[in-house]
C-alpha positions as CSV (number, residue, x, y, z in Angstrom):
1,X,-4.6,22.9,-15.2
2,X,-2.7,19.9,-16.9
3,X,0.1,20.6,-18.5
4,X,0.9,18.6,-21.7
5,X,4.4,18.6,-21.4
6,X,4.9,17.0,-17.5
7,X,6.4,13.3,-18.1
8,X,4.5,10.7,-16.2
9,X,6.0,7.3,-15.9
10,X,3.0,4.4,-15.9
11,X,4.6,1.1,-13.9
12,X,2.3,-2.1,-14.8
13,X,2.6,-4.2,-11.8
14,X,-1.2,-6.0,-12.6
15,X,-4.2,-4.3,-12.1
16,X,-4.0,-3.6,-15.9
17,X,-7.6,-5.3,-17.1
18,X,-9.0,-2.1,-19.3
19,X,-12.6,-2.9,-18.6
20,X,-15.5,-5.2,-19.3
21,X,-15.6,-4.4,-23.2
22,X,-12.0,-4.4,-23.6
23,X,-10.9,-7.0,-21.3
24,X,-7.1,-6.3,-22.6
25,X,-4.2,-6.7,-19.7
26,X,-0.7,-6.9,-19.4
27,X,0.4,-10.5,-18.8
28,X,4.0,-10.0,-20.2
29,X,6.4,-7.1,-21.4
30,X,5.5,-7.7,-25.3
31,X,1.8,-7.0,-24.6
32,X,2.5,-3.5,-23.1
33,X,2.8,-1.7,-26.9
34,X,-0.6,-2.6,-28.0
35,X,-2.0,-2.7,-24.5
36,X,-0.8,1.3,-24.5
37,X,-2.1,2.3,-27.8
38,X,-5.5,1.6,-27.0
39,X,-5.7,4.3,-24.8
40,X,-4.6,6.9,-26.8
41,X,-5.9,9.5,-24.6
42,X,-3.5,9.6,-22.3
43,X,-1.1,11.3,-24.4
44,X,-3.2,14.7,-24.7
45,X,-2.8,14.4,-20.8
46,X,0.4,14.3,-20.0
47,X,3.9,12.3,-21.9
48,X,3.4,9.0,-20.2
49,X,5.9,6.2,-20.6
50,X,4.8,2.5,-20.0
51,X,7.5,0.2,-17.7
52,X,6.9,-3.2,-17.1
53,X,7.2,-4.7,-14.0
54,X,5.2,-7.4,-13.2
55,X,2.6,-9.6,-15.1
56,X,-1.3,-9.2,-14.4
57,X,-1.0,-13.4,-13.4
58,X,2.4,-13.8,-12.6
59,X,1.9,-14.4,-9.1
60,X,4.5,-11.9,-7.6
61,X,4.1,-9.9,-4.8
62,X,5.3,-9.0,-1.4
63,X,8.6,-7.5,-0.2
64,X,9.8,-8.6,-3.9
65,X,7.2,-6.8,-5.6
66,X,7.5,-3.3,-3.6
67,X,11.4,-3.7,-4.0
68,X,11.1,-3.5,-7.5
69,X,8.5,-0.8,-7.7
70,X,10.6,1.5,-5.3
71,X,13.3,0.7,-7.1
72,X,11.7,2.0,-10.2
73,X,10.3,5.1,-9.2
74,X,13.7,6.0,-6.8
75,X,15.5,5.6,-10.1
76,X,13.5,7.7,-11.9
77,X,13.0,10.4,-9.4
78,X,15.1,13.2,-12.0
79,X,14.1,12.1,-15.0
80,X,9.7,12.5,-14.3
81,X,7.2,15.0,-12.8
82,X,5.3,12.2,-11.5
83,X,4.7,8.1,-11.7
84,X,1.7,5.9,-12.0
85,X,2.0,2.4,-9.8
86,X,-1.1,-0.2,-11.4
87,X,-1.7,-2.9,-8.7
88,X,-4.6,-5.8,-8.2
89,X,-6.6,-4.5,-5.9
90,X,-5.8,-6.7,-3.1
91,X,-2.4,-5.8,-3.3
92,X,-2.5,-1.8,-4.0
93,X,-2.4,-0.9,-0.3
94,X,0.4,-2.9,0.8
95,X,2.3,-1.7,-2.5
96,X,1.4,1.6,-1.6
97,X,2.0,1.4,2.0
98,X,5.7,-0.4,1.6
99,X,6.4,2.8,-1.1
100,X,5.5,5.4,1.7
101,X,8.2,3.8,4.2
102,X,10.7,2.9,1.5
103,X,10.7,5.9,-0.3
104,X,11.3,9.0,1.9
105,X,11.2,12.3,1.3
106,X,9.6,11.5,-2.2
107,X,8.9,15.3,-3.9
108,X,6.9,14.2,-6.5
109,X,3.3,12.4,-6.8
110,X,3.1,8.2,-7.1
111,X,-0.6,7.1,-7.7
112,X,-1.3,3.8,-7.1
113,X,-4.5,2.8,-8.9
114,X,-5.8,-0.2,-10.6
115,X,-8.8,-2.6,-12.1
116,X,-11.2,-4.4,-9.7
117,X,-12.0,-6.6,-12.5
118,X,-10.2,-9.6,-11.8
119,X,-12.0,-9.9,-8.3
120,X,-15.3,-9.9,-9.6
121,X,-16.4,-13.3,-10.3
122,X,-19.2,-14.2,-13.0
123,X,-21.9,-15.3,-11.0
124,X,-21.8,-12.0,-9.3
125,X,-22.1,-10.3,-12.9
126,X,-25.0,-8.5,-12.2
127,X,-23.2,-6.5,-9.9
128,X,-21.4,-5.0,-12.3
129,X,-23.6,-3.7,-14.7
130,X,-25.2,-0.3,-12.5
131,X,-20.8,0.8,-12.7
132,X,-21.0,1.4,-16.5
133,X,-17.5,-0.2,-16.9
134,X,-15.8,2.0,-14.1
135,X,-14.1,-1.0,-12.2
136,X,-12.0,-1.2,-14.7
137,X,-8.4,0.3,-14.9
138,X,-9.7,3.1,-17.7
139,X,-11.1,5.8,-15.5
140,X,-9.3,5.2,-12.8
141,X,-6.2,5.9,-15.0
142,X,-7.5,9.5,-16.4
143,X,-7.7,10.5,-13.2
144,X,-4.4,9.4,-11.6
145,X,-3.0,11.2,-15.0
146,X,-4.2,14.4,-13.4
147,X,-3.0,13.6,-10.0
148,X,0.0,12.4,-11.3
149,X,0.8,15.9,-13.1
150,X,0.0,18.1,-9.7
151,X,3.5,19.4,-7.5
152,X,2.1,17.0,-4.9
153,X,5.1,15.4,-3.3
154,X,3.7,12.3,-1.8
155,X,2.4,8.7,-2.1
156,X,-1.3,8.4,-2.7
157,X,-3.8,5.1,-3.4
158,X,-6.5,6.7,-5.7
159,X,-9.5,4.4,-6.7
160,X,-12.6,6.2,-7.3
161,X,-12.3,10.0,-7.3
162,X,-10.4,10.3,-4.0
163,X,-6.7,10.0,-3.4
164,X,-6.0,8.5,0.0
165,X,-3.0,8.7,2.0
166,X,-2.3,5.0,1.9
167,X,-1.1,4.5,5.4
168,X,-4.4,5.9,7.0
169,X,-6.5,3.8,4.5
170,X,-8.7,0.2,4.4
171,X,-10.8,-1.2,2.2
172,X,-14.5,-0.4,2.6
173,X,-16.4,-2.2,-0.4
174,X,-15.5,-4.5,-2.7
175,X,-18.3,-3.4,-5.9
176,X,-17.7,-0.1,-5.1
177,X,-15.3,2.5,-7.1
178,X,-14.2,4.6,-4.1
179,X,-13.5,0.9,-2.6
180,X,-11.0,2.2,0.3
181,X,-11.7,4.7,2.6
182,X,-9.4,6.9,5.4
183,X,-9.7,5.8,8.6
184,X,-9.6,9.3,10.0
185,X,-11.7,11.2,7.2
186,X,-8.4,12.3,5.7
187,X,-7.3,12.8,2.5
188,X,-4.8,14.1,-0.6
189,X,-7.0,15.2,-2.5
190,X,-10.3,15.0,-4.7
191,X,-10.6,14.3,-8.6
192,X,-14.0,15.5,-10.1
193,X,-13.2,18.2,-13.3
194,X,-9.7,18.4,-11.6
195,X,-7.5,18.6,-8.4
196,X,-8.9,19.6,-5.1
197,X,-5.8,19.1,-2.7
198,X,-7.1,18.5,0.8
199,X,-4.5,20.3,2.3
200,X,-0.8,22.1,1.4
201,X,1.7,19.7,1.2
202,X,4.8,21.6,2.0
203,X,8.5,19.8,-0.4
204,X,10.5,18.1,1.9
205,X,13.5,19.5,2.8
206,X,15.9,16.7,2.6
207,X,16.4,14.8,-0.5
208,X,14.7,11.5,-1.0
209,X,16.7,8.6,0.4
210,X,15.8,4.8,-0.5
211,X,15.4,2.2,2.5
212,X,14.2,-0.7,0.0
213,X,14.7,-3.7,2.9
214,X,11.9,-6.2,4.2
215,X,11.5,-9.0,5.7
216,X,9.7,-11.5,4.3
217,X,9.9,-13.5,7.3
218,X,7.4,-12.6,9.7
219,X,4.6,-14.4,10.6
220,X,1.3,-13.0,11.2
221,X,-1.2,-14.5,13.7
222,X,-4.7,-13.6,15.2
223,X,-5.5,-14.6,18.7
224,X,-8.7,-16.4,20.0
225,X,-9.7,-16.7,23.2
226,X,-7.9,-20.0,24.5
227,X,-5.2,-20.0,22.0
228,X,-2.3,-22.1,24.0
229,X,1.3,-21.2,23.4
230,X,2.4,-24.4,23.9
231,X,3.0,-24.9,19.9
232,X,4.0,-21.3,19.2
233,X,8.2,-21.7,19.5
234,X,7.8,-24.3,17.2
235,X,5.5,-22.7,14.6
236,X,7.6,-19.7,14.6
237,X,11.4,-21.8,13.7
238,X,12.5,-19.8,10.9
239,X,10.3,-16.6,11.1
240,X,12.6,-13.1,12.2
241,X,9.6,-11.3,13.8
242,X,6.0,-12.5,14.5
243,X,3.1,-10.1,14.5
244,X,-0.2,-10.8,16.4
245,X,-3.4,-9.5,16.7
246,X,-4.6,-9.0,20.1
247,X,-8.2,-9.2,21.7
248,X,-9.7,-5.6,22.6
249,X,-9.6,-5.5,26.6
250,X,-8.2,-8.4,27.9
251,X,-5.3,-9.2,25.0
252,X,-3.8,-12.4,25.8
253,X,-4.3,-15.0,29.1
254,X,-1.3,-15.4,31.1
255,X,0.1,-18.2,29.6
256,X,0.0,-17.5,25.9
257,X,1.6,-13.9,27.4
258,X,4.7,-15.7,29.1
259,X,5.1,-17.9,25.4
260,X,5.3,-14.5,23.5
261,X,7.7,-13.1,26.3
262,X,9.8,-16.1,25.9
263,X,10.0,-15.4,21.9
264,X,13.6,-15.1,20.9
265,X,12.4,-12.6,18.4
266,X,10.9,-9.1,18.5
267,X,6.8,-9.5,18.5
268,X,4.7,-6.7,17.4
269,X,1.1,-6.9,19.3
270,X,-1.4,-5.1,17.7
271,X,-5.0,-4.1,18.4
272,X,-6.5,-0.9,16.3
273,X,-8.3,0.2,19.7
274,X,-5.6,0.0,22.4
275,X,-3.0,-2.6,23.8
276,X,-1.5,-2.2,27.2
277,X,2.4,-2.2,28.3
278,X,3.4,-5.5,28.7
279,X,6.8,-4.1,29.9
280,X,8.6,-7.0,28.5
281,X,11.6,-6.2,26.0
282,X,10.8,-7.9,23.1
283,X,6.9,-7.1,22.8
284,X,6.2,-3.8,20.8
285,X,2.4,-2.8,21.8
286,X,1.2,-0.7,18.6
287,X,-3.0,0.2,18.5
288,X,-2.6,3.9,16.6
289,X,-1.9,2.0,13.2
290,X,-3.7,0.2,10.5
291,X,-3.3,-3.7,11.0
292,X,-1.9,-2.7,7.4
293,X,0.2,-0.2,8.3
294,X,2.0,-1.9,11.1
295,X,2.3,-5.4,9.9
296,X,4.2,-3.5,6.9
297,X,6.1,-1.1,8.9
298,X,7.2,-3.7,11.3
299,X,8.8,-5.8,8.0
300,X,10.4,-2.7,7.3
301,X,11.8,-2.1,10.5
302,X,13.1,-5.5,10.7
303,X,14.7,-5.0,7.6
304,X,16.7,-1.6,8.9
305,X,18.0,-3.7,11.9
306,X,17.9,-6.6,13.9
307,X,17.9,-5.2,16.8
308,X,15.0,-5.2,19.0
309,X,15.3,-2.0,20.5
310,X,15.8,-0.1,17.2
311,X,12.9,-2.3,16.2
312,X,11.0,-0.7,18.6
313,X,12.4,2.9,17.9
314,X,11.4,2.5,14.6
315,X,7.7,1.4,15.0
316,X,6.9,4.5,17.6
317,X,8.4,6.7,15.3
318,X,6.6,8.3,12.5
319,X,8.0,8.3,8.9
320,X,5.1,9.3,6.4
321,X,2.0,10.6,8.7
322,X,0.7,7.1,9.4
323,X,0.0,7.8,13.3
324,X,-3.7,7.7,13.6
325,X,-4.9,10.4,15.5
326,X,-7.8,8.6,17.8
327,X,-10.9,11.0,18.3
């Protein structure tokens, strides 16, 4: 059951294109008054207060980006029942992701949701037309209202009519509304005529704390079979952490293996169906993560310390359920 009087707080971080017919968006704080009103539903669900955050072109995003979200929803934490995050769709699970590291303990719900619109492009318009205007931000808002009014304590990504844990979620589809997908069949919970929790999610029992550091400078690479390391010191001047995506069985050769080894920086290799011990001290071997997942948790962790060690502490332990449990 909704109830009226729960205060919602709607953050606009893009993602805010209404739908086809009413191509509205936020693109600066002055447009978020009108951009509100024409949705006047939303106030028979729940007392939902617009914040602007970010522009739907503004190009922001990254550690920047989910600073300022967290920021805004740790700030609020006393003064809501629950928050709405609206993202572009290519940048919702990272958002959502960096909010589930940065914000523990949270004891209230945060829904990220937003449009699909702006991916779509016009020669593809065809596509479109069997959704009925449901890529757009409308009905995906209603129902992160009603998941946004549960006693769910937790971060969720909610496109479609399921609300993901975003840590153990990719993206499936593109012209699709449930367009991400658990990688373990998990979920929050499931929004038809209401709210199906998946499961009890017991309040934490420590207050929620806010670690809002990340590095922004990590690079990310994907190795190919005869990748040399010859040029990797050098690509990597300036970078605090470099993240690489392994092969499945036989990871690196030799060579390339000795270049990361010799790194003077911790190195995160990760492979989403297994990566051996390398036994050296600055390689972190992570499989039972989303590429997502860990390339975000290891800019948090590098954000927490500098240390490679606690680095490495940090990535094998779990902060917000987002160890994959492999069947």
């Amino acid at each position: 059951m909704i109830i009226k009087s729960k205060k919602v707080y709607l953050l606009l971080s893009g993602g805010t294109i209404l739908s086809e017919s009413e191509p509205m968006a936020v693109e600066k704080e002055s447009d978020v008054k009108d951009w509100f009103l024409s949705m006047p539903e939303l106030a028979v669900m729940a007392q939902v207060e617009p914040v602007f955050i970010s522009g739907e072109n503004s190009g922001e995003s990254g550690p920047k980006l989910w600073q300022k979200i967290n920021a805004a929803v740790f700030d609020r934490l006393d003064k809501a029942d629950g928050f709405i995050v609206t993202s572009r769709p290519s940048e919702a699970l990272f958002n959502a992701i960096a909010m589930s590291f940065a914000v523990l303990n949270i004891n209230q719900p945060a829904v990220f949701t937003g449009s699909q619109l702006p991916i779509l492009k016009k020669e593809l318009a065809e596509k479109k037309k069997g959704f009925g205007g449901g890529l757009g931000l409308k009905a995906n808002l209603i129902n992160a209202v009603q998941m946004a009014t549960t006693n769910l304590g937790a971060v969720g990504l909610l496109f479609g009519n399921r609300c993901l844990w975003p840590a153990k979620t990719r993206q499936a589809a593109v012209y699709s509304l449930n367009v991400f997908e658990s990688v373990d069949e998990s979920y929050l919970a499931k929004v038809d005529f209401g709210i199906s929790p998946a499961e009890k999610i017991n309040p934490p029992q420590k207050k929620p704390v806010l670690k809002n550091q990340f590095e922004e400078k990590v690079l990310a690479l994907k190795y190919y079979p005869g990748m040399e390391a010859g040029g990797l010191k050098q690509l990597a001047v300036g970078y605090r952490g470099l993240f690489i995506e392994s092969l499945a069985l036989e990871p690196f050769s030799q060579e390339f293996l000795k270049g990361l080894a010799d790194a003077k920086m911790p190195v995160v290799v990760f492979n989403r169906f297994y990566v051996p011990p390398f036994n050296q001290e600055n390689l972190i071997e992570i499989f039972n993560l989303t590429k997502e997942t860990a390339l975000v948790k290891f800019m948090w962790a590098l954000g927490q310390t500098r240390e490679t060690s606690e680095v490495r502490n940090i990535m094998f332990n779990e902060y917000c359920g987002e160890f994959i449990k492999h069947r």
